[in-house]
BALOBA-1460 file (C-alpha; in Angstrom, 3 decimals):
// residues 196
<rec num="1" residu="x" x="38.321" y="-66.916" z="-21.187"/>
<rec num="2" residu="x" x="41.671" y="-67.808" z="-18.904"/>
<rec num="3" residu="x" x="44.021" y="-66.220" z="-21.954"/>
<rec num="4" residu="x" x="41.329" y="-62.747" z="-21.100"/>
<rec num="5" residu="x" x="41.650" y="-62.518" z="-17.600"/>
<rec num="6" residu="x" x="45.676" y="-63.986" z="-17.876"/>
<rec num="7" residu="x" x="45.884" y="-60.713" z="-20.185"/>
<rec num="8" residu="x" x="44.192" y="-58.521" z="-18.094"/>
<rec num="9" residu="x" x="46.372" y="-59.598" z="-15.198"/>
<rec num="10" residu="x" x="49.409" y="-59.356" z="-16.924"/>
<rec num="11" residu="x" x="48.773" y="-55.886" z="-17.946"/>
<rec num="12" residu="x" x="47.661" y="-54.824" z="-14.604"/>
<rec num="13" residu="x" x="51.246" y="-56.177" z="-13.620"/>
<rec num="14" residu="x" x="52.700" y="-53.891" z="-16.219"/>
<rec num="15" residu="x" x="51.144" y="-50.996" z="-15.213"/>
<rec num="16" residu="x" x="52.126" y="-51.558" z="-11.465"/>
<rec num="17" residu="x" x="55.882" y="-52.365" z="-11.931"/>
<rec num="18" residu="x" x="56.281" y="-49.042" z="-13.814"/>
<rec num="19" residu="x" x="54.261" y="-46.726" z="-11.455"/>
<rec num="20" residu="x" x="56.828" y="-47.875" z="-8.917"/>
<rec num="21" residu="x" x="59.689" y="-47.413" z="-11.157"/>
<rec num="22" residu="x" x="58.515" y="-43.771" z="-11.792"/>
<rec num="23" residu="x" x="57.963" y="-43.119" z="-8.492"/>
<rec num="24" residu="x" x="61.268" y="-43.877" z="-7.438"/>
<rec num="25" residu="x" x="63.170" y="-41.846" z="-10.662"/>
<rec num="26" residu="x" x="60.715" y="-38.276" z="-10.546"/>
<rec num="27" residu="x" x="60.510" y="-35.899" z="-8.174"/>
<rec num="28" residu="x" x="59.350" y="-36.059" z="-4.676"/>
<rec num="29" residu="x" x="55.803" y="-34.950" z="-3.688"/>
<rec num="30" residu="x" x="55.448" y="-32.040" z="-1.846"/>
<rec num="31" residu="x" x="53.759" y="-31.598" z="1.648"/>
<rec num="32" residu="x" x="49.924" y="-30.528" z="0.689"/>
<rec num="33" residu="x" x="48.322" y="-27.996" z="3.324"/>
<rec num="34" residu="x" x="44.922" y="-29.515" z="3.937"/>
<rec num="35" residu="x" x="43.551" y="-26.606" z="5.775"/>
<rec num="36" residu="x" x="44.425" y="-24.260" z="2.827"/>
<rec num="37" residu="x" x="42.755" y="-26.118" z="0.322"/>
<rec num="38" residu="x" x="39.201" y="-26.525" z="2.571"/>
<rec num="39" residu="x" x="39.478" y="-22.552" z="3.218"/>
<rec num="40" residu="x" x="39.723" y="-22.339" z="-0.681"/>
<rec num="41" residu="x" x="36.827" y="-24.762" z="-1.167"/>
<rec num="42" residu="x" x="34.587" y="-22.375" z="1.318"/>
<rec num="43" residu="x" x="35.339" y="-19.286" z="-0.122"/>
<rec num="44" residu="x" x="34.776" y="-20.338" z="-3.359"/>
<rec num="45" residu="x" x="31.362" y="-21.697" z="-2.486"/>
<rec num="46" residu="x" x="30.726" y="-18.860" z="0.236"/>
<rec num="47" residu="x" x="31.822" y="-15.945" z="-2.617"/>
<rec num="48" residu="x" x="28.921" y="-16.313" z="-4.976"/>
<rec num="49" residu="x" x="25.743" y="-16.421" z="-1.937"/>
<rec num="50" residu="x" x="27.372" y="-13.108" z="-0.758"/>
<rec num="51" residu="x" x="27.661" y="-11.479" z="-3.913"/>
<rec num="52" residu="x" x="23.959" y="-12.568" z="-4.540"/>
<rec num="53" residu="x" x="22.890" y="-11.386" z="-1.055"/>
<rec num="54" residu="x" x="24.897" y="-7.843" z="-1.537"/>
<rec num="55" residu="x" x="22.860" y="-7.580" z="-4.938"/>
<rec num="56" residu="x" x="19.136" y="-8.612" z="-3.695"/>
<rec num="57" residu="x" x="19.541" y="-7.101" z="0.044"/>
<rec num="58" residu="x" x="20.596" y="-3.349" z="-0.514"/>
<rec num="59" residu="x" x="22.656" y="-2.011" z="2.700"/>
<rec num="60" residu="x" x="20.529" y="-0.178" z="5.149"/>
<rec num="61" residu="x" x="21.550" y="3.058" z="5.434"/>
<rec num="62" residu="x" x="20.409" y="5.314" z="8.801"/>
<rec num="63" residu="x" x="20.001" y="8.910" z="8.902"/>
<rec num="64" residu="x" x="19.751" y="10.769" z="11.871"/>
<rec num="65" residu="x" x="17.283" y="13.592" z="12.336"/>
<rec num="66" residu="x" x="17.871" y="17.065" z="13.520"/>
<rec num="67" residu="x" x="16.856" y="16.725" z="17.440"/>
<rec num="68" residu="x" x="15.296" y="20.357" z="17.014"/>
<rec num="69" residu="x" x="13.324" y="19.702" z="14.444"/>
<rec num="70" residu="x" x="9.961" y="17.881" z="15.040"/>
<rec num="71" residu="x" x="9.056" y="14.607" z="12.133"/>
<rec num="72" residu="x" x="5.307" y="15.738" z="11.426"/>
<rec num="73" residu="x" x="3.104" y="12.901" z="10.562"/>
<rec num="74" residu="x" x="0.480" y="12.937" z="7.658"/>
<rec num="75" residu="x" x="-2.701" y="10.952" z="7.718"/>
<rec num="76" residu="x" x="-3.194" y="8.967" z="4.245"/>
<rec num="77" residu="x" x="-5.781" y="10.327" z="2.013"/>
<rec num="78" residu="x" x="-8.963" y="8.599" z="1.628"/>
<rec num="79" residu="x" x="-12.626" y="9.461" z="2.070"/>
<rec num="80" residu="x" x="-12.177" y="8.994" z="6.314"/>
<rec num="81" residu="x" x="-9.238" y="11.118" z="6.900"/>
<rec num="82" residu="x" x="-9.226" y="14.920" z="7.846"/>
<rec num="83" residu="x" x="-7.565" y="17.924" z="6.463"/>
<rec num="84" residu="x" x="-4.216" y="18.110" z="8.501"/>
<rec num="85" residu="x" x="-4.425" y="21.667" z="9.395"/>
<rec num="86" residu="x" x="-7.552" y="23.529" z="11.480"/>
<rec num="87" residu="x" x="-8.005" y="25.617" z="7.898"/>
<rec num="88" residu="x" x="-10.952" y="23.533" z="6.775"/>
<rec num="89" residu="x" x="-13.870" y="21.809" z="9.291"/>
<rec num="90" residu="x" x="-17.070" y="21.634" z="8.996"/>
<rec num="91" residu="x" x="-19.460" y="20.524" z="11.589"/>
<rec num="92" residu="x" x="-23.460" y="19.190" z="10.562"/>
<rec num="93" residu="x" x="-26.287" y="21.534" z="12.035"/>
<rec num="94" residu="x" x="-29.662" y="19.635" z="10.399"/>
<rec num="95" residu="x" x="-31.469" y="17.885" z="7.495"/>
<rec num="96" residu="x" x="-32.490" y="20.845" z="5.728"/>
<rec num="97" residu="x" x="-34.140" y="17.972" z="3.405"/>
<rec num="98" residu="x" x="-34.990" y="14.270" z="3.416"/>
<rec num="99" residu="x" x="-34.515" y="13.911" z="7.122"/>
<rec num="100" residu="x" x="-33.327" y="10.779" z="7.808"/>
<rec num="101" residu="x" x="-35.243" y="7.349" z="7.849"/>
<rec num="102" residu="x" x="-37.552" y="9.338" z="5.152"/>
<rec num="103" residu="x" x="-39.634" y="6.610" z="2.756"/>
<rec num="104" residu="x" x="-38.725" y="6.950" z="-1.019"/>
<rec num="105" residu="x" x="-40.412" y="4.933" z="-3.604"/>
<rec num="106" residu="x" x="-38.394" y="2.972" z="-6.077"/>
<rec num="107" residu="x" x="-36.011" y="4.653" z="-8.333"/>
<rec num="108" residu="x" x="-37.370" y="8.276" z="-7.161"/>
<rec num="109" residu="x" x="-35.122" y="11.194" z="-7.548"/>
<rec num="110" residu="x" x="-34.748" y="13.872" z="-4.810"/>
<rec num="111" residu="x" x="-32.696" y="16.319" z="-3.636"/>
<rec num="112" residu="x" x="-30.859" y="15.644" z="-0.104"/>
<rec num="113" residu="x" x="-29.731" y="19.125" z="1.484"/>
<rec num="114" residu="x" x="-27.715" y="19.621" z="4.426"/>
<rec num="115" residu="x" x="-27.315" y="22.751" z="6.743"/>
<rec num="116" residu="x" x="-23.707" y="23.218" z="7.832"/>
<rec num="117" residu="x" x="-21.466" y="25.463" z="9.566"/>
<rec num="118" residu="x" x="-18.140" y="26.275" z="8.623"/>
<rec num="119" residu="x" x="-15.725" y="26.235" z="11.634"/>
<rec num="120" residu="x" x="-12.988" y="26.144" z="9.994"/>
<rec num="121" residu="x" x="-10.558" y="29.372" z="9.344"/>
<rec num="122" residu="x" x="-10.293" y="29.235" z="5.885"/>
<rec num="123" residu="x" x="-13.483" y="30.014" z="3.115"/>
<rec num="124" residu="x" x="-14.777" y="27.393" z="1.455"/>
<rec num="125" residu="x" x="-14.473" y="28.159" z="-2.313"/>
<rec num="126" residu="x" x="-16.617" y="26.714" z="-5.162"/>
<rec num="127" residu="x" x="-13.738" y="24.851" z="-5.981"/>
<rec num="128" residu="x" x="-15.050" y="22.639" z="-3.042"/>
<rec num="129" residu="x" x="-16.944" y="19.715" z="-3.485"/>
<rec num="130" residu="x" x="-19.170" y="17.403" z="-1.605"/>
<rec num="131" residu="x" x="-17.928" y="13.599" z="-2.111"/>
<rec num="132" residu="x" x="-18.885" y="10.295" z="-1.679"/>
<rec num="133" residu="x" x="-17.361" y="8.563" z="1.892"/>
<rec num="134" residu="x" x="-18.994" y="5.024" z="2.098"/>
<rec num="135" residu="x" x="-21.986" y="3.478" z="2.499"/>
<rec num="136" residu="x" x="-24.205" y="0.745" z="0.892"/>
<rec num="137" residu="x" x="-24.597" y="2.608" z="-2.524"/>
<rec num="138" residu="x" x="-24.106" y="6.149" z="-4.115"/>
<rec num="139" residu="x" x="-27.290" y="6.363" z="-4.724"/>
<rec num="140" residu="x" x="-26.313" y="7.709" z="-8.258"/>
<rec num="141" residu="x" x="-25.092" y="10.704" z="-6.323"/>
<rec num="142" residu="x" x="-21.977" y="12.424" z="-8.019"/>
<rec num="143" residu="x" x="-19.048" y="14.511" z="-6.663"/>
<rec num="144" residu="x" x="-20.689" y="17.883" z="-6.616"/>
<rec num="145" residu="x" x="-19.185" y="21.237" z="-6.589"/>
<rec num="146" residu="x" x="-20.001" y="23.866" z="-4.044"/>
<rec num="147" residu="x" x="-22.365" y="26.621" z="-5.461"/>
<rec num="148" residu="x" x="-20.948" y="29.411" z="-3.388"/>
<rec num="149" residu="x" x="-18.148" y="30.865" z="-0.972"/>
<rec num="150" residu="x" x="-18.907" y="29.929" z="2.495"/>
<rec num="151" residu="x" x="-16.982" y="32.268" z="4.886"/>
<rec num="152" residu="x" x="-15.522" y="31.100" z="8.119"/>
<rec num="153" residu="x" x="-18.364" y="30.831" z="11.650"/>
<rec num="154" residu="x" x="-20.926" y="30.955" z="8.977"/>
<rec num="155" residu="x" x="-24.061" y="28.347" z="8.633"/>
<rec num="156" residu="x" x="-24.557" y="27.033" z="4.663"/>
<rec num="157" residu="x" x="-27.036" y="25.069" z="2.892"/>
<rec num="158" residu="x" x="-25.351" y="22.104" z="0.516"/>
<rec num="159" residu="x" x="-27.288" y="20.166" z="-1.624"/>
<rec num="160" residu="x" x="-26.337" y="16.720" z="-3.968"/>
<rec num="161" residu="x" x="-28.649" y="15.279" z="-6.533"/>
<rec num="162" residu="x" x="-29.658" y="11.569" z="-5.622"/>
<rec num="163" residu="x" x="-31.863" y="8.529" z="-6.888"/>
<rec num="164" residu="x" x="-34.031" y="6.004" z="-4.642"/>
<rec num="165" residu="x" x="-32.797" y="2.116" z="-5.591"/>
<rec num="166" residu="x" x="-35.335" y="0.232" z="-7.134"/>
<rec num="167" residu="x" x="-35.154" y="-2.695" z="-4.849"/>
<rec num="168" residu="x" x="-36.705" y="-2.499" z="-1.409"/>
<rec num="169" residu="x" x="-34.926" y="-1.875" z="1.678"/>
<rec num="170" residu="x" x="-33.142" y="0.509" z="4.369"/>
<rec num="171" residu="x" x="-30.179" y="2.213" z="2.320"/>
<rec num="172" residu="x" x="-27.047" y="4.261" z="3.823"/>
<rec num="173" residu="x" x="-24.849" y="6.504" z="1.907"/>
<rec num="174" residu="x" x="-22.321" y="9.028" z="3.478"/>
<rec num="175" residu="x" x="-20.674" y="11.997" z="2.095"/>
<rec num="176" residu="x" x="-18.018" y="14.594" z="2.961"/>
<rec num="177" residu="x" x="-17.175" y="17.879" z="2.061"/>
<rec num="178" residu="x" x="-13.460" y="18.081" z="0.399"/>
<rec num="179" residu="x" x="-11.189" y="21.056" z="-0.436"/>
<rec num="180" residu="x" x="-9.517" y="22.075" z="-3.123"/>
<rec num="181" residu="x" x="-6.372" y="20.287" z="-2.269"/>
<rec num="182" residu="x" x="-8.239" y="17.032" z="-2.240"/>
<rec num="183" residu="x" x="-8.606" y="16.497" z="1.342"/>
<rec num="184" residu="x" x="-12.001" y="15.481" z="2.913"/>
<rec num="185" residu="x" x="-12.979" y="17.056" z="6.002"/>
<rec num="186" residu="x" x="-15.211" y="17.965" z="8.580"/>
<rec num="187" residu="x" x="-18.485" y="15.061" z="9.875"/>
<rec num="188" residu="x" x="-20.399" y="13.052" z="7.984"/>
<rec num="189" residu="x" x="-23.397" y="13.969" z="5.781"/>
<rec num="190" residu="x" x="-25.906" y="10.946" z="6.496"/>
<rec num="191" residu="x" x="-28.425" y="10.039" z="3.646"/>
<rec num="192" residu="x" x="-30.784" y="7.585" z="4.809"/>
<rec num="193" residu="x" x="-33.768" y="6.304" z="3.040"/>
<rec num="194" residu="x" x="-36.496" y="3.801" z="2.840"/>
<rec num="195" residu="x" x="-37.490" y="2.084" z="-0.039"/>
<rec num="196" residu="x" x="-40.659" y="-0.068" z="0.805"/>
């Protein structure tokens, strides 16, 4: 074990003695700029994250708009928005049938008809259809075309097949009139109907 470790030491010896000997016969070091070498380090590290960022996070990019020119705004379309022009409206005059709060027995079908008035400026054509809004249940009711032209300031009867539910209770469907551009309009057509 001593002739190891004499070995070792010997050879560590060795290695020492001619480290100093080449240090003293090569060239001398040169001066190493720390500050250079840590800006280096930080833009190497930094370089990839913005790359990554640049690629993910697309530039914003701002446009200005013409200060004569007004930005209209457009309601989205679903069954409780309006037309966005005074073309098409419609306002509810009476239950021409099934009157509200009318008892039904179970799984009856009937006929719910509306009187209307068209106060809009545009004719309704028969490429207008009543639609379901909301409510607890269709009542089997389908989107139903108009049957006829309905001229502007002029009172209409509109009708949609429907069926009782079978269970009992107090039941609430609503439907709107839409035009032929898809856009619902005008007040709600209440169905409401007692099932005891």
């Amino acid at each position: 074990m001593k002739t190891k470790t004499l070995v070792i030491v010997l050879l560590g010896l060795f290695l020492l003695s001619s480290c100093s000997a080449g240090a003293s016969a090569g060239p001398t070091a040169t001066s190493v700029d720390v500050g250079a070498i840590q800006t280096s380090a930080v833009e190497t590290i930094i370089a990839p994250i913005t790359q990554t960022a640049a690629a993910v996070t697309p530039a914003p990019t701002l446009t200005a708009a013409p200060t004569n020119t007004p930005v209209p705004t457009v309601s989205p379309t679903y069954a409780g928005t309006s037309t966005p022009s005074t073309c098409d409206n419609m306002k509810f005059v009476s239950d021409s049938t099934v009157p509200d709060n009318t008892p039904m027995t179970a799984g009856q079908d009937f006929v719910k008809t509306w009187k209307v008035l068209n106060t809009g400026t545009c004719s309704w054509t028969t490429s207008y259809s009543i639609i379901f809004g909301w409510g607890e249940t269709k009542m089997g009711g389908l989107t139903t075309s108009l049957t006829s032209v309905v001229a502007p300031n002029t009172e209409a009867e509109i009708s949609i097949t429907l069926k009782a539910p079978t269970k009992s209770g107090t039941y609430h469907s609503y439907w709107r009139l839409r035009n032929n551009n898809g856009y619902p309009f005008g007040t709600n057509l209440s169905v409401v109907i007692v099932v005891p």
